[in-house]
N, C-alpha and C positions, 0 to 999 in steps of 0.2 A: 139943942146940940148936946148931945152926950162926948164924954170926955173919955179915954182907955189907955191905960199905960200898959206897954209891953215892958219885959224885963230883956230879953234879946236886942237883936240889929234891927229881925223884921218878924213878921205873923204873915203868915199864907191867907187868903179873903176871907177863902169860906173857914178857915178856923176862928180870924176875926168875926165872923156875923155867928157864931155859934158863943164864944168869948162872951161878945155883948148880949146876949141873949134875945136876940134876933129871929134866931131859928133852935128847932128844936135837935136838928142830928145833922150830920155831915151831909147826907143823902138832900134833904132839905135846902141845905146850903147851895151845891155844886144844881139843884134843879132852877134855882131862883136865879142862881148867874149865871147858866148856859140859855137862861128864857128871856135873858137881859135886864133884869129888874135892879141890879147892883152896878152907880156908878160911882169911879174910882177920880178925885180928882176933876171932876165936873165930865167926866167922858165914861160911858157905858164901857163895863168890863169884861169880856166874854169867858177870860183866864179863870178857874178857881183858884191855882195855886199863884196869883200875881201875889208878891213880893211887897207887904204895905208897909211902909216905913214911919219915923215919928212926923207929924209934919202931912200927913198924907188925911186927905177928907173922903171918908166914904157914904155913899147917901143911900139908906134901902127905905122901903117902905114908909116914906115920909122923915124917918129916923137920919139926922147926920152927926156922924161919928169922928171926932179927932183924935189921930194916935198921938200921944204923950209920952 
């Protein structure tokens, strides 16, 4: 489990999995969560721009991420 604190309310997905270094470009990002590989909250995310907030678990690529 990796740990990410935002300084804002919220991070938009695919800026989160770019943040965490995840992915390497936005382009990368928005492909991985429109092909379904990105779930938000134990439920598959189809949104790039969903709204992830502190408290929120995201899981890509084996990887799961807590925003702080």
């Amino acid at each position: 489990m990796e740990k990410v604190s935002i300084n804002g309310e919220y991070i938009k997905l695919d800026s989160l999995l770019k943040l965490a270094g995840l992915v390497y470009t936005g382009g990368q990002a928005k492909m991985e969560i429109l092909d379904g590989n990105v779930s938000v909250n134990g439920e598959v995310c189809l949104m790039r721009g969903k709204k992830i907030r502190r408290g929120d678990t995201v899981l890509f690529d084996g990887v799961e991420i807590v925003i702080e």
